[in-house]
MARRO-301614 format. One record per residue (C-alpha): residue number from 1; x, y, z. Coordinates in Angstrom, 2 decimals. Example, Ala and Ser with C-alpha at 12.3 -4.5 7.8 and 13.67 -1.06 7.14 Angstrom:
BEGIN
PT     k        c1        c2        c3
PT     1     12.30     -4.50      7.80
PT     2     13.67     -1.06      7.14
This chain:
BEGIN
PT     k        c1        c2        c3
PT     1     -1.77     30.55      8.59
PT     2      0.87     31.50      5.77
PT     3      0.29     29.24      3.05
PT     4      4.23     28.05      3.60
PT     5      4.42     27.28      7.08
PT     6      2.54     24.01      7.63
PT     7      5.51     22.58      5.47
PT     8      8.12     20.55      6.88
PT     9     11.23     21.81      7.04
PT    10     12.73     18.37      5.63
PT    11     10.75     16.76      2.36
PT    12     12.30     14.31      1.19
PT    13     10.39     14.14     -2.44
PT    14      8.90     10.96     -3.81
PT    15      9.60     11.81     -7.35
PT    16      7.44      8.74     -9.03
PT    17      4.58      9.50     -7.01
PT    18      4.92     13.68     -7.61
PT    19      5.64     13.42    -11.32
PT    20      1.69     11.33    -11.55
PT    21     -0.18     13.62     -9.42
PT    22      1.37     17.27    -10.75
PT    23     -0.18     16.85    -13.76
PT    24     -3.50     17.07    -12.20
PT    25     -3.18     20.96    -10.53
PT    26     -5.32     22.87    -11.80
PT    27     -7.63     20.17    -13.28
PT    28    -11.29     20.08    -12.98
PT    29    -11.39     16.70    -10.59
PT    30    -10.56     15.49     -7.27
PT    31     -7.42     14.20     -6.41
PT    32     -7.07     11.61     -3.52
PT    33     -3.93     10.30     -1.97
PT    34     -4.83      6.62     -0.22
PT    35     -2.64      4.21      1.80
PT    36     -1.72      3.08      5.50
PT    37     -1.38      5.31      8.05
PT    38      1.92      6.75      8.18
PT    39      2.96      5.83      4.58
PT    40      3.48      9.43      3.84
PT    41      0.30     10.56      2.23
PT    42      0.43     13.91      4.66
PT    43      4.07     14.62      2.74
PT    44      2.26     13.54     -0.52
PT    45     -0.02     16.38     -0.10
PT    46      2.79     18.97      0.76
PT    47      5.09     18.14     -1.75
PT    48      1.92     18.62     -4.12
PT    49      1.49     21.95     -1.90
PT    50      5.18     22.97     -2.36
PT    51      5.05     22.42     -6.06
PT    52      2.36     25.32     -6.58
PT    53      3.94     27.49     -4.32
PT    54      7.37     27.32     -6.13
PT    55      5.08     27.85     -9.63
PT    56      2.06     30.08     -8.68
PT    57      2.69     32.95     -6.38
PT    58     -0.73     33.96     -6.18
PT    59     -1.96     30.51     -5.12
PT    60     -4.13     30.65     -2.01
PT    61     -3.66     27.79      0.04
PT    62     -5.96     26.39      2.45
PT    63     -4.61     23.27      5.02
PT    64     -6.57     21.24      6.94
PT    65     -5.00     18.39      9.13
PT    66     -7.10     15.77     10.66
PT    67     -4.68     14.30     13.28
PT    68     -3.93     18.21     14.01
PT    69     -6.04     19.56     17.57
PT    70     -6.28     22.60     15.80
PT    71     -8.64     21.15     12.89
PT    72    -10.76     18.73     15.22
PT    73    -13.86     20.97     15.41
PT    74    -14.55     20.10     11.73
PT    75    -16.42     16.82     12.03
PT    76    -18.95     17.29      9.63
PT    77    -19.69     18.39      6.02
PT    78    -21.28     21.50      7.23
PT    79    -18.70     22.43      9.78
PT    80    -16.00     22.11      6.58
PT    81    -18.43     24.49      4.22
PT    82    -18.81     26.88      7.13
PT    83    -14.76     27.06      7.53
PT    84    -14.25     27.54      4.16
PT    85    -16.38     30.61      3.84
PT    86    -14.73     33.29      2.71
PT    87    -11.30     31.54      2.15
PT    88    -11.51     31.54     -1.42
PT    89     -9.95     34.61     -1.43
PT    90     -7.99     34.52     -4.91
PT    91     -7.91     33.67     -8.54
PT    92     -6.14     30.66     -7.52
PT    93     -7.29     28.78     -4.66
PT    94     -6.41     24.96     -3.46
PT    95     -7.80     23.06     -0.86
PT    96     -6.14     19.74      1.47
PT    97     -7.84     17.96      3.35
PT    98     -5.22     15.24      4.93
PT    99     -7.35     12.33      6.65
PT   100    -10.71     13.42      5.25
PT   101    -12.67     10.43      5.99
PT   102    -12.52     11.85      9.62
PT   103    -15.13     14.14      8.39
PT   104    -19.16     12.67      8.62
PT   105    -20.22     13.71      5.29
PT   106    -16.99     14.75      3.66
PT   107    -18.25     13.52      0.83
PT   108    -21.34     15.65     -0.10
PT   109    -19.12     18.86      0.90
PT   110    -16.29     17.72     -1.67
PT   111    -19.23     17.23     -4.09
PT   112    -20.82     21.02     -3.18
PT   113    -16.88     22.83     -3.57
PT   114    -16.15     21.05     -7.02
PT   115    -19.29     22.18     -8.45
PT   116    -18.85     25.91     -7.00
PT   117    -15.48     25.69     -9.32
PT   118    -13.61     28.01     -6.86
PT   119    -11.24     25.10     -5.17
PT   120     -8.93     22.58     -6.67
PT   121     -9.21     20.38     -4.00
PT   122     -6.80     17.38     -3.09
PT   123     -7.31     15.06     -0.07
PT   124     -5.95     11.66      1.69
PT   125     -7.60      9.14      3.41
PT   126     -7.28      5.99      5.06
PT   127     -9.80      3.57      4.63
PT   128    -10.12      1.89      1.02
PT   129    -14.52      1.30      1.57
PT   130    -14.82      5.35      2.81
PT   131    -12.90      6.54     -0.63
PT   132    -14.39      4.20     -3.55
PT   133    -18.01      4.17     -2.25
PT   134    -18.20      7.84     -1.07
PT   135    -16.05      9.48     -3.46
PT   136    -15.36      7.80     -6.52
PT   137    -19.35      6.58     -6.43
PT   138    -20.75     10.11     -5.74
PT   139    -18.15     11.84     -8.05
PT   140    -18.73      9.89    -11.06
PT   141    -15.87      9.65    -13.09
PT   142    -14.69     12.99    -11.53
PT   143    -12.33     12.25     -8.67
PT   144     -8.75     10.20     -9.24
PT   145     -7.07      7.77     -6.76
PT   146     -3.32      7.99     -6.07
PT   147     -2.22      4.82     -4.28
PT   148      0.55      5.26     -2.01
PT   149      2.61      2.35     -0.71
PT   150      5.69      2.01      2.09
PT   151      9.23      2.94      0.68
PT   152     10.24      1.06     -1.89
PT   153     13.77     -0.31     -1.87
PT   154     15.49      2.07     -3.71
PT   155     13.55      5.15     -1.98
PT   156     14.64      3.32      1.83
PT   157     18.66      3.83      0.28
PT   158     17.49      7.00     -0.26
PT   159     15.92      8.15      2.23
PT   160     18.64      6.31      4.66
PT   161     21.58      7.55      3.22
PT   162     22.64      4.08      2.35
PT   163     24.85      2.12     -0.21
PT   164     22.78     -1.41     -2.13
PT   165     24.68     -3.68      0.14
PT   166     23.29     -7.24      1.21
PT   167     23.05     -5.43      4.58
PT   168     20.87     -2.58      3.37
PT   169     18.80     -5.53      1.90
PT   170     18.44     -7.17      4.98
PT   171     17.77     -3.80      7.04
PT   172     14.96     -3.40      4.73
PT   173     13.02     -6.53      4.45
PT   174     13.12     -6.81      8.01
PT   175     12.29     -2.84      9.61
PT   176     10.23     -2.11      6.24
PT   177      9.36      1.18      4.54
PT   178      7.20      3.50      6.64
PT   179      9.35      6.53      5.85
PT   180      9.27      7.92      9.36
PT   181     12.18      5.46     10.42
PT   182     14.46      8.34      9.27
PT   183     14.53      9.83     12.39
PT   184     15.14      6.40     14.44
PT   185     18.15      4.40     14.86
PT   186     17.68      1.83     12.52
PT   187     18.11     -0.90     15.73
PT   188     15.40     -3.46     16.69
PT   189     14.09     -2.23     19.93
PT   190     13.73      1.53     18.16
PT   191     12.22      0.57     15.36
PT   192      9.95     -2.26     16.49
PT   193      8.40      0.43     19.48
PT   194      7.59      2.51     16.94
PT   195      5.91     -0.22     14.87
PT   196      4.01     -1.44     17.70
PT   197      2.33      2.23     18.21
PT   198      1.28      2.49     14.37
PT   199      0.14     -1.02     14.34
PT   200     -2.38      0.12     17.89
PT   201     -3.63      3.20     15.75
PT   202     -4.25      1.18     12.82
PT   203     -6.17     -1.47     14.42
PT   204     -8.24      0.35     16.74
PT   205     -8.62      3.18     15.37
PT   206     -9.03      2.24     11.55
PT   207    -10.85     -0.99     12.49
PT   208    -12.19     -1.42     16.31
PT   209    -13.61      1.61     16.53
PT   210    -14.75      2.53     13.16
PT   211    -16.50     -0.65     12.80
PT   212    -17.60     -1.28     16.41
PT   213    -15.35     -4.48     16.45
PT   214    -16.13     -6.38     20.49
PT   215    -14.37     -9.06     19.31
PT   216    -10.93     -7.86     19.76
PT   217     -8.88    -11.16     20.35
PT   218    -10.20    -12.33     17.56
PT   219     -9.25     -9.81     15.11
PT   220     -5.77    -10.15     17.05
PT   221     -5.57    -13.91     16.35
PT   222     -6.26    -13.28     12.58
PT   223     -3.66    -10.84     12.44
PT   224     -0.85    -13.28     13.81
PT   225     -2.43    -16.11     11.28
PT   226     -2.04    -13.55      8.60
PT   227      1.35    -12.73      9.07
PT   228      2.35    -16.51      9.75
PT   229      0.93    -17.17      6.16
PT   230      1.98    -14.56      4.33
PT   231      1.70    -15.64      0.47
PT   232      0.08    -19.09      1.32
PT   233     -3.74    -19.97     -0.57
PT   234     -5.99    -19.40      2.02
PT   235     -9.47    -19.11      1.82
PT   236    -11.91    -18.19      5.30
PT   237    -12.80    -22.13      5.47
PT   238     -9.25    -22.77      6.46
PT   239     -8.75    -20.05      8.50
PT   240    -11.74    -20.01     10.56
PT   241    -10.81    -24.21     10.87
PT   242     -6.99    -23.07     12.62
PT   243     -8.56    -20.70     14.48
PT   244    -11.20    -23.20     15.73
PT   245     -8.52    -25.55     16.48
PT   246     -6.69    -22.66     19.02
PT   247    -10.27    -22.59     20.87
PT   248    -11.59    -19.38     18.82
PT   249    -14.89    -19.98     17.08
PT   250    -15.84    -17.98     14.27
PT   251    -18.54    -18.13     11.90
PT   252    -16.80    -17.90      7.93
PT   253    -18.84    -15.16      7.09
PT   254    -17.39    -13.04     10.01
PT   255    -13.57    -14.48      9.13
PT   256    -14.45    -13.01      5.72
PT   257    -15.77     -9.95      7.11
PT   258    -12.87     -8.55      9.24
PT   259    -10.65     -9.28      6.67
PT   260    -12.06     -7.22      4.43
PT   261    -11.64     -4.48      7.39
PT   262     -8.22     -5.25      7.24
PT   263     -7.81     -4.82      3.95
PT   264     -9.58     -1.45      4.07
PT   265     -7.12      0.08      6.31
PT   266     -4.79     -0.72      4.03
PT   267     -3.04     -3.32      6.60
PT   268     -3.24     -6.38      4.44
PT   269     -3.26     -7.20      0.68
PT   270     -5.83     -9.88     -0.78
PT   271     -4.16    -11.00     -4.22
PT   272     -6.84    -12.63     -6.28
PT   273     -6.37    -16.22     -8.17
PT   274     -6.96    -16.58    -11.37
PT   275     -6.49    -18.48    -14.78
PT   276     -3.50    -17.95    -16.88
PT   277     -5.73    -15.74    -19.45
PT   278     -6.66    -13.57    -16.44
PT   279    -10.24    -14.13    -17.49
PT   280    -11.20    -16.50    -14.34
PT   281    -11.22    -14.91    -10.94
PT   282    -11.28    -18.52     -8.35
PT   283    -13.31    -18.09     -5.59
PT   284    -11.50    -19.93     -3.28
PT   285     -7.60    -19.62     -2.38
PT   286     -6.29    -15.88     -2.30
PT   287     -2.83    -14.82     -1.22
PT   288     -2.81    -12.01      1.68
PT   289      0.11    -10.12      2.07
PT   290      1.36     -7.22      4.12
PT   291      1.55     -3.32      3.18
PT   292      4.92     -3.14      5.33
PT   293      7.11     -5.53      6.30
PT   294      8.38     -4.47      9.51
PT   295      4.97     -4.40     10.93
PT   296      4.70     -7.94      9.46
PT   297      7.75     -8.35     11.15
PT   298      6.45     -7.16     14.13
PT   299      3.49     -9.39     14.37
PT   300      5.46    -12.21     13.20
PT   301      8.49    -11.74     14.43
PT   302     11.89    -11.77     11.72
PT   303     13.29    -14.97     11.49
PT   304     15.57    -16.60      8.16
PT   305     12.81    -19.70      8.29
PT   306     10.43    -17.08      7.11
PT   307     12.49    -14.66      4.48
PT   308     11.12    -17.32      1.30
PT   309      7.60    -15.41      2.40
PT   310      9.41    -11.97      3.22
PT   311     11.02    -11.31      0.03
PT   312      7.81    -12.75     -2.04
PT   313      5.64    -10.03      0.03
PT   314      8.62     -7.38     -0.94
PT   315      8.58     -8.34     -4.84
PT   316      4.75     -7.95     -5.11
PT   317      5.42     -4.59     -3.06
PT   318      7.60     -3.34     -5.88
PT   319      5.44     -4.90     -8.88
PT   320      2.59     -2.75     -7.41
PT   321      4.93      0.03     -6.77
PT   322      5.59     -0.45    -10.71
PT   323      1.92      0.15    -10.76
PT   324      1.16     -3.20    -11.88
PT   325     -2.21     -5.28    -11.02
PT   326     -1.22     -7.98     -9.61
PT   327     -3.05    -11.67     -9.25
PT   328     -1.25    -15.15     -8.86
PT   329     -2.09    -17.47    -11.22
PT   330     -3.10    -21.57    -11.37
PT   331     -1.39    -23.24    -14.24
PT   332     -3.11    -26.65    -14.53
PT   333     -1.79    -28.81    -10.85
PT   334      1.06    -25.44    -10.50
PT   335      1.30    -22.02     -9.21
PT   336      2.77    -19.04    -10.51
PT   337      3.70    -16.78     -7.75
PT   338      2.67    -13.72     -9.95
PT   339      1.31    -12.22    -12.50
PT   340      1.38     -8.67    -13.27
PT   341     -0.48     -6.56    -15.68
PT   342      0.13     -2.90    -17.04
PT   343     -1.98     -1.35    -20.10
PT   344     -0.72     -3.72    -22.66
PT   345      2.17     -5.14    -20.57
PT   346      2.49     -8.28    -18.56
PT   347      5.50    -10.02    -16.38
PT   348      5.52    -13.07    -15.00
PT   349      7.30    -13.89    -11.62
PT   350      8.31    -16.95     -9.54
PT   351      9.86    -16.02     -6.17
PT   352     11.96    -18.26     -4.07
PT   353     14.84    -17.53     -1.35
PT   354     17.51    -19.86     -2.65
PT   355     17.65    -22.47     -5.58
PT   356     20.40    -25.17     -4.21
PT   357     19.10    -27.73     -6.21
PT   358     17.67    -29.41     -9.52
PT   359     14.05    -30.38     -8.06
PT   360     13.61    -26.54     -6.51
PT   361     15.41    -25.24    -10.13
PT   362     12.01    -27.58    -12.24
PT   363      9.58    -26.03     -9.83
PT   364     10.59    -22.60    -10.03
PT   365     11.37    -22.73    -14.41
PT   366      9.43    -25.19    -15.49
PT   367      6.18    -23.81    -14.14
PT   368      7.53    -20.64    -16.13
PT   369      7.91    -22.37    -19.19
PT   370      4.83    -23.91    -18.82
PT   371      3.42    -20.21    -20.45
PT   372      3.49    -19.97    -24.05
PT   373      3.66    -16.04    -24.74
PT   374      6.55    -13.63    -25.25
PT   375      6.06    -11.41    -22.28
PT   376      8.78    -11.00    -19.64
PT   377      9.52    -14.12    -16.94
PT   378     11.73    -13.71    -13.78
PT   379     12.46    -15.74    -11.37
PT   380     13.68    -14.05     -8.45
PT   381     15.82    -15.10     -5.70
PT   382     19.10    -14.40     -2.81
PT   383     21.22    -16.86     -5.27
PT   384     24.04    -16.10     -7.10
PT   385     22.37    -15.26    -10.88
PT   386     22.01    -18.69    -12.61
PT   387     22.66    -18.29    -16.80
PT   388     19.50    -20.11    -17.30
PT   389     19.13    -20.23    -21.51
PT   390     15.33    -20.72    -20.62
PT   391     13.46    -19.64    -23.51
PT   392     13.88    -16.41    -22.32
PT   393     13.46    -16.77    -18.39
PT   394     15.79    -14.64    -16.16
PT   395     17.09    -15.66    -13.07
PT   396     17.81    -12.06    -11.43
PT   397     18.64    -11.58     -7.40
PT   398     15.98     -9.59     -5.28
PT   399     18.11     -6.86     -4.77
PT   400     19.01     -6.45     -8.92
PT   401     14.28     -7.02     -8.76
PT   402     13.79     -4.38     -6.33
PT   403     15.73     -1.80     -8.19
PT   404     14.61     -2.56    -11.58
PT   405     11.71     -0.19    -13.06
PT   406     10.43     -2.36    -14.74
């Protein structure tokens, strides 16, 4: 294979993400793109791929594709080692693997090439569990993590070819970011067929079968509660109660179990509670939320009773797509929606769909004035921007929030 034609013809670049991981070529470490399935982690790697192509013209480049029929004889550690012989054929020589937890073992090969020196090797995967115990465990210290996420707002304009209208707004929070929706008519029956197939693949590939899962309505029904109760507390007490309550009995521990699954496919979110100092992790009450909303959306269905829990999933989106830790706080008897925290840096946000009155105006500001630190406070919402004079809280709309870098 020419080291240029597994490329796509159109690559649409993902500048914040390819300005981080550039600046690891060449380094002595292991790079790792993570995420969903279809996110874009395969165009990660090729945009990484087309950078050293345009810069090194001696760079030896070696492909591999897991979803490709042409790479599925490599299964195991051994099998990759044994295709690799003799490809190391020049002074510069760079190795992707896209999908490599699809390879028993992946881990001690990855291991074998970085200490043979001859391969900077990059790779993606899929499952969260797979990456930070087999990598980043083995590796020790010598393998970095790239977390990619759906489209954010301003990427979906761009990749769309569309003006920041309330429209565009709307298209978003309700088909999401997975960037493949370029080449569909951005129309609900499109769109949502294509949802429904990636949503399959997810769950039975990335969860039923890698985890031997019988179970299957079960899994289904915690799905739909899931996207229902999108940034509500919940904790697997409640959950496995609601369930009970439909006629599906489930032991906590299990509840608890396959939503960790979940959240190792990258599917759902768990945002963790904790104090205002950030120094007390509660056990009990954690927010999930969705890594795209249009297959939230999909589960859910899009309705304007739920957009309060849409846009909050689509502002802790773009926080984490500010790469921002994220947790929501308790504040005495209140809530703050979120809490995020950079370096140094912190930002406080509340999140609600409309303030049309004084009592929802006190909730949503006074819990924000509640903190006594200097740091930045938002509260963001679909209103017309209130001048606030809050001791230095800003009321700015979702679509000014999503296009902030903050």
């Amino acid at each position: 294979m020419e080291k240029d034609k597994f490329i796509p013809e159109k690559l649409i670049n993902r500048q914040k993400y390819i300005d981080h991981a550039v600046k690891y070529i060449d380094k002595d470490i292991i790079k790792v793109f993570s995420g969903q399935r279809r996110v874009g982690k395969s165009y990660m790697l090729y945009q990484v791929a087309q950078h050293i192509i345009n810069s090194n013209t001696e760079a030896n480049i070696v492909f591999i594709n897991k979803e490709l029929a042409e790479y599925r004889f490599i299964n195991t550690e051994f099998q990759l080692i044994e295709y690799l012989k003799n490809k190391d054929t020049a002074r510069y020589n760079y190795l992707f693997i896209d999908e490599v937890q699809e390879i028993k073992g992946f881990e001690n090969a990855l291991r074998s090439l970085l200490a043979d020196r001859k391969w900077d090797i990059w790779c993606s995967g899929s499952n969260a569990s797979f990456l930070s115990i087999d990598i980043a465990g083995i590796m020790s210290g010598r393998s970095i993590e790239f977390r990619i996420g759906a489209l954010s707002y301003t990427e979906f304009l761009d990749f769309h070819h569309l003006d920041d209208t309330d429209n565009a707004l709307l298209k978003y929070l309700k088909f999401g970011g997975l960037p493949y929706l370029i080449n569909l008519s951005l129309d609900d029956l499109t769109v949502f067929e294509y949802l429904r197939g990636v949503y399959n693949t997810i769950l039975f590939k990335d969860i039923v079968n890698r985890h031997g899962i019988r179970n299957i309505h079960f899994l289904e029904n915690l799905v739909q509660f899931s996207a229902d109760h999108i940034g509500s507390l919940l904790s697997s007490n409640k959950i496995s109660e609601y369930l009970k309550s439909q006629g599906i009995r489930m032991a906590t521990v299990r509840v608890l179990e396959y939503l960790n699954y979940l959240t190792d496919a990258f599917f759902l979110k768990k945002i963790k509670r904790t104090d205002i100092k950030g120094k007390r992790v509660f056990e009990v009450g954690e927010k999930y939320f969705f890594e795209d909303l249009g297959l939230r959306n999909l589960i859910a269905g899009f309705s304007m009773n739920d957009i309060g829990k849409i846009i909050e999933n689509a502002v802790l989106l773009h926080l984490q797509y500010n790469g921002f830790e994220v947790h929501t706080v308790a504040l005495n008897d209140k809530e703050i929606d979120f809490v995020g925290t950079r370096a140094n840096e912190k930002i406080y946000v509340q999140v609600a769909y409309l303030i049309p009155d004084q009592k929802v105006y006190e909730r949503e500001f006074g819990n924000l004035r509640k903190i006594d630190d200097n740091y930045p406070k938002y509260v963001v919402s679909m209103d017309p921007v209130i001048s606030t004079g809050n001791l230095g809280i800003k009321h700015i709309h979702l679509r000014e929030f999503l296009k902030m870098e903050i």
